[in-house]
Every structure is written in C-alpha cells, then in structure tokens.
TIDRENDREN-724938 format. One record per residue (C-alpha): x, y, z. Coordinates in pm, 1 decimal. Each point is the difference from the previous one (the first is absolute). Layout:
<r><east>X</east><north>Y</north><up>Z</up></r>
...
This chain:
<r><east>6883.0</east><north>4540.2</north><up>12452.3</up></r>
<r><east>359.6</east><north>-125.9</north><up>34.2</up></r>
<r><east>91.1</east><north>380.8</north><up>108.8</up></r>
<r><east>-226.2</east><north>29.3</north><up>238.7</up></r>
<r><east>23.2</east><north>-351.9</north><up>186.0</up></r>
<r><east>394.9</east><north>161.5</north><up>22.9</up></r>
<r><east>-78.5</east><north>310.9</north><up>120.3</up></r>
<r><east>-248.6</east><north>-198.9</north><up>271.3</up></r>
<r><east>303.3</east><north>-208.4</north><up>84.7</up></r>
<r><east>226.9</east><north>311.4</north><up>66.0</up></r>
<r><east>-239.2</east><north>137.6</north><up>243.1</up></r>
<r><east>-55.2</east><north>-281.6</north><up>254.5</up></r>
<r><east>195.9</east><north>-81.0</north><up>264.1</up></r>
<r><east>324.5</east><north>-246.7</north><up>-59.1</up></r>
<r><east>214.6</east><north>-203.3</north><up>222.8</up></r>
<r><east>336.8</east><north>203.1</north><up>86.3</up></r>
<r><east>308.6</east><north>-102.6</north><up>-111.0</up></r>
<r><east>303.4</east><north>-86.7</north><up>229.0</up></r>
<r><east>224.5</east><north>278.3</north><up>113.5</up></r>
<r><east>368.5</east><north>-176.8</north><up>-27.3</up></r>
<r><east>255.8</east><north>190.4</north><up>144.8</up></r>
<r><east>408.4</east><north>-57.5</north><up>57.9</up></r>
<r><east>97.9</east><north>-86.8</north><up>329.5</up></r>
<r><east>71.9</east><north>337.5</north><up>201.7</up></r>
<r><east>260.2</east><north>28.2</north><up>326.4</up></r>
<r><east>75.6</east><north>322.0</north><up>193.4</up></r>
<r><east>311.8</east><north>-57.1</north><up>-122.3</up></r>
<r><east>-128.2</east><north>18.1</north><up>-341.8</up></r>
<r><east>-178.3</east><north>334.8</north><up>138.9</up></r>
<r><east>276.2</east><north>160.0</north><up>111.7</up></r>
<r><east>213.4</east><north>-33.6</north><up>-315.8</up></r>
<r><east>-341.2</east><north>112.1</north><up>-183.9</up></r>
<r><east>-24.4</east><north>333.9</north><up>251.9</up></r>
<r><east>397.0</east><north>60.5</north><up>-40.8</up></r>
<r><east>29.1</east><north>32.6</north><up>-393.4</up></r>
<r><east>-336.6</east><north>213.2</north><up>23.3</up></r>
<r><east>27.8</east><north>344.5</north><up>-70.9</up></r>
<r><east>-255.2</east><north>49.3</north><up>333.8</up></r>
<r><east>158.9</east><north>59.6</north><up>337.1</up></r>
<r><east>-76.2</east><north>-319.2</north><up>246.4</up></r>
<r><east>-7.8</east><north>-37.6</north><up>394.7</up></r>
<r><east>24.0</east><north>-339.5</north><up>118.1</up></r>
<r><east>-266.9</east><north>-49.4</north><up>321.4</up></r>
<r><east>18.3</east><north>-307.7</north><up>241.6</up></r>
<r><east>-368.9</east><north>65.7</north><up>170.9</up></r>
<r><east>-317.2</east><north>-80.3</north><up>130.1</up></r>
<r><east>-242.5</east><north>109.3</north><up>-268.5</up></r>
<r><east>-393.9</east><north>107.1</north><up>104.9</up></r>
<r><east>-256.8</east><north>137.7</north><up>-217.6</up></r>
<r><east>-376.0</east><north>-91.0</north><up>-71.8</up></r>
<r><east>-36.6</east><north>-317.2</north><up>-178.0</up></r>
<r><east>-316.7</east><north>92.3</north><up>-122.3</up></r>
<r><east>167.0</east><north>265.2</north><up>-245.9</up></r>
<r><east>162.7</east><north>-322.5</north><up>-188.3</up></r>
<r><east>-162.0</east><north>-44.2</north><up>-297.5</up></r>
<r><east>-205.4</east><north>-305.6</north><up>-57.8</up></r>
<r><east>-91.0</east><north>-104.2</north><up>-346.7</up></r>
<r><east>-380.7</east><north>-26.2</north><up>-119.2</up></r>
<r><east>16.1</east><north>-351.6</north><up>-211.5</up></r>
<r><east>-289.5</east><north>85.2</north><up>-171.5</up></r>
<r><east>138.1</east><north>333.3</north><up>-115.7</up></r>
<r><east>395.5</east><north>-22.2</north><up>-7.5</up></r>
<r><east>42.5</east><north>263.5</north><up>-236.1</up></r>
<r><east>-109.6</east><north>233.5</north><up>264.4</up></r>
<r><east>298.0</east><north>-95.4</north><up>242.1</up></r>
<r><east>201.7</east><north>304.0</north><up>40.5</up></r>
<r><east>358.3</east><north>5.0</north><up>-104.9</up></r>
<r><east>129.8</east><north>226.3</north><up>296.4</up></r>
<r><east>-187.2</east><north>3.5</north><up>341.2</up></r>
<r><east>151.5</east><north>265.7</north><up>190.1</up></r>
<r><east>22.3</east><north>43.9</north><up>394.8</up></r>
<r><east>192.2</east><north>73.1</north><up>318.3</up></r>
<r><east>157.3</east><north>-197.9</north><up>255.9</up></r>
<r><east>295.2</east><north>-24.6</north><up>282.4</up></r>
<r><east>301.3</east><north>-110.4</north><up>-33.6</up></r>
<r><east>143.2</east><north>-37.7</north><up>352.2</up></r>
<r><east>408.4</east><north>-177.4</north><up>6.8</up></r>
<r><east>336.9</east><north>87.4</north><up>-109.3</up></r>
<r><east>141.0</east><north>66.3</north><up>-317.7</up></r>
<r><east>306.0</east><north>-89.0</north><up>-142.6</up></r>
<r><east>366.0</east><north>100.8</north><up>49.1</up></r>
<r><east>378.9</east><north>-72.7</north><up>-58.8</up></r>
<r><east>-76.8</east><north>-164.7</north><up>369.8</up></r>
<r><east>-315.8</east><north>-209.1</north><up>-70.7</up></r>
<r><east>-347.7</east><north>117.0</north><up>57.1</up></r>
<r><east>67.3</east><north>269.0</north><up>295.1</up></r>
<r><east>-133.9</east><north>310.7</north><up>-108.4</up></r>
<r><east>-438.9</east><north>49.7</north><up>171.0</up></r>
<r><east>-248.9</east><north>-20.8</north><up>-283.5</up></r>
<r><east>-345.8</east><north>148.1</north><up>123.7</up></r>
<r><east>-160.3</east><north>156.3</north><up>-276.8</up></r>
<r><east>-337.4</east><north>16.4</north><up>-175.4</up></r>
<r><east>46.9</east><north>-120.5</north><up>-385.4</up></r>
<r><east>-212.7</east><north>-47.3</north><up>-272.2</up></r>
<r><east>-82.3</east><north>-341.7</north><up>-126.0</up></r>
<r><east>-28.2</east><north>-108.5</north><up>-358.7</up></r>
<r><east>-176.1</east><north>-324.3</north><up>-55.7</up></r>
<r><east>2.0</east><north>-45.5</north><up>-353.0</up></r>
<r><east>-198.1</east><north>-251.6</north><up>-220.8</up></r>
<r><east>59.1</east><north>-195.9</north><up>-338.6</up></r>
<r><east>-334.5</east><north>-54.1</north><up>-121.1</up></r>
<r><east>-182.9</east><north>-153.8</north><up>272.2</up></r>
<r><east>287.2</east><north>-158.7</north><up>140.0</up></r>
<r><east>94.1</east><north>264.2</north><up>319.1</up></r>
<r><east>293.5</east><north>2.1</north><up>259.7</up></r>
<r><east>-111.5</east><north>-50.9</north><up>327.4</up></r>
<r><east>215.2</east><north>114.2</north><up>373.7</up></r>
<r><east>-123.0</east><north>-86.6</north><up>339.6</up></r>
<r><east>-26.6</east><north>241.6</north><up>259.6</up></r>
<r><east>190.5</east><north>-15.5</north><up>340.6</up></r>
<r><east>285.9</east><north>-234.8</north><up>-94.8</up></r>
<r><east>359.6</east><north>90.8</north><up>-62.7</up></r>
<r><east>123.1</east><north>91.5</north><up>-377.8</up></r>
<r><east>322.7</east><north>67.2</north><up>-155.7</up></r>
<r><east>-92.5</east><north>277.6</north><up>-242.2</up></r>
<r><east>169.7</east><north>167.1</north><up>-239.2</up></r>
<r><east>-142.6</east><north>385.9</north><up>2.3</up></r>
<r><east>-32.2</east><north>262.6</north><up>-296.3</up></r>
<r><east>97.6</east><north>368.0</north><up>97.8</up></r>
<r><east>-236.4</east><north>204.2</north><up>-126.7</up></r>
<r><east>-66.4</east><north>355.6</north><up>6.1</up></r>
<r><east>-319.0</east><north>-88.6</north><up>189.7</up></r>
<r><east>206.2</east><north>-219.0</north><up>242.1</up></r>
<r><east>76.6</east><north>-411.2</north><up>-4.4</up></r>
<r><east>-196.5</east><north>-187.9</north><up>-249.3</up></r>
<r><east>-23.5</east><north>-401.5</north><up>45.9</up></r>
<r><east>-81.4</east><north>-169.0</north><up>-368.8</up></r>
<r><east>-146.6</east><north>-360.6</north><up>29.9</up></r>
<r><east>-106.9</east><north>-204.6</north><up>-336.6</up></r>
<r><east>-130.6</east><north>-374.6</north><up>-9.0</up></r>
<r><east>339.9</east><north>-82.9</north><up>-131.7</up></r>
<r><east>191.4</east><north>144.8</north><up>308.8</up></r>
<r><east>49.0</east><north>358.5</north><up>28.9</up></r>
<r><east>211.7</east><north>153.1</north><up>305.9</up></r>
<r><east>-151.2</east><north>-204.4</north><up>341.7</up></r>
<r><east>143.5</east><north>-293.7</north><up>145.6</up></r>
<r><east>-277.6</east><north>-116.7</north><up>298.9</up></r>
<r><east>245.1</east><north>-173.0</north><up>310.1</up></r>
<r><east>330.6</east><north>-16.1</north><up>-196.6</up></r>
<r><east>281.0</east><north>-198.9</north><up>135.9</up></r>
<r><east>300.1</east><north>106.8</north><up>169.7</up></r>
<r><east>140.7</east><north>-151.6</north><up>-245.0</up></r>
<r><east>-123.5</east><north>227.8</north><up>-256.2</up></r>
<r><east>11.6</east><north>298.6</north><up>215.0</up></r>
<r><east>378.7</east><north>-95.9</north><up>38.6</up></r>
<r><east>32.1</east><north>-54.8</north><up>-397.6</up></r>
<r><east>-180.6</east><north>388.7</north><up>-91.9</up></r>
<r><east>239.8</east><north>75.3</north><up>247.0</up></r>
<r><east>340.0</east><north>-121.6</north><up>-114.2</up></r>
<r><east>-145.1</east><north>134.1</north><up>-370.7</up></r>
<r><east>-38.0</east><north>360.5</north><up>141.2</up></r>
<r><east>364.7</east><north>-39.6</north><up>180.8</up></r>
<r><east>108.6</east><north>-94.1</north><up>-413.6</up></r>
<r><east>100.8</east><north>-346.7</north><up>117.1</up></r>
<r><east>-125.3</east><north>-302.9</north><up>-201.2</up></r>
<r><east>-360.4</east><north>53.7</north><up>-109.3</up></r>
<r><east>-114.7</east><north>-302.9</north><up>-230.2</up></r>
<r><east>-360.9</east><north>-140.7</north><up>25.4</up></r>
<r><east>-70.8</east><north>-390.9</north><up>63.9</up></r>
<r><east>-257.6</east><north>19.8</north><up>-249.2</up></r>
<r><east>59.2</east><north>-10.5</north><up>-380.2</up></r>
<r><east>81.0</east><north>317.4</north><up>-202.7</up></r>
<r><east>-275.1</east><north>183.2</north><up>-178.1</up></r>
C-alpha cells in the first residue's frame, strides 16, 4: 500500500520549484562569447519576429515544455567595430529560445536589442535562456559604449559581481 500511495504521489502534478540564477550583464556576455571556442558578431538592432512562436509553458503539464523552440527573425542595426557600432546589420537569423524546465526566456518583438550572434554554418544564431542568454532589450549608451571600449581591448570589467 505504502508503494503505491508513492507511486500515486509521483504522478500528480507538483508546485515548481524556483529557477535562481546569477546576475547576468552584456558585459558578462561578451567575456562569455570571447573565451568561447564559437565565432560571435556583436548586433546593435531592431529585432522582429512572431511572438506567437515563443514558447509558453502548459502549468498543468510542464514536463512537456520544450527545451529549444526554434525560429526566424530580423535583425535590422549595426554591428560592432574598432569604431563603435558602424557596420549595417539586416539579416534574417534564427532564434533560440531555450527553457529550464518550465521556466522559458522570453524577447519582445519590435524593440531595440544588443545581441551577441553565433556564426553558424546555417548563418547567425541568437541563444536566449531564462537566466540571460545573448539579448539585451533597449540597452544604454552606456553599455553600448562599455561592449564597445571591451571590443577596442580597453577596460572591460562588469558592475555586477563575478560569477
């Protein structure tokens, strides 16, 4: 009897536990896309794509929610050089909106992003997670300036504590 009141208690729905994650910077991001052994473009741009590809997590069934939801979008700006963000950005890339459990990363369509871009063989690949990931919605100038001076090699230290 004991077994099978656990095995009952396995099978119905729980409460989720809280997804704690360090505090992330694009700063942080761009020291994470230098020492990778991927190639990165850094994009200043308008992003648009179809919000209703985001995934959306089903309460009731979390272990359902999809890890990876794949899709397109544009990425219309600059990217970066030695000179700042000067070089036009209009490409279509592919999104990555990944999940941890049912906790998912979300992006809104239509606003400006700083972006840090995978080169693929397929093309640019953006990567977002629910503990950051590689978009930045309506960055600063004073961040802009700060990816900047860190591409230039000049000082390139995050406000935000050391992971």
């Amino acid at each position: 009897m004991k077994a099978l009141l656990t095995a009952l208690a396995l099978c119905l729905p729980s409460p989720a536990l809280a997804l704690s994650c360090m505090p992330y910077d694009a700063v942080l991001a761009y020291h994470d896309a230098a020492k990778s052994d991927d190639s990165y473009v850094v994009v200043l741009g308008d992003l648009t794509f179809d919000d209703g590809k985001l995934p959306v997590t089903d309460w009731e069934h979390q272990q359902d929610t999809p890890p990876d939801t794949l899709f397109q979008g544009t990425l219309t700006g600059h990217s970066l050089t030695r000179d700042g963000f000067t070089a036009p950005f209009d490409r279509t890339i592919r999104i990555n909106v990944q999940c941890f459990g049912p906790w998912c990363s979300s992006l809104t369509p239509d606003i400006d992003y700083l972006t840090f871009l995978k080169q693929t063989d397929s093309g640019y690949l953006l990567e977002v997670n629910p503990c950051g990931g590689f978009a930045f919605g309506t960055p600063s100038q004073q961040v802009t300036d700060q990816i900047a001076a860190c591409f230039r090699g000049e000082r390139c230290v995050s406000p935000l504590p050391q992971r």
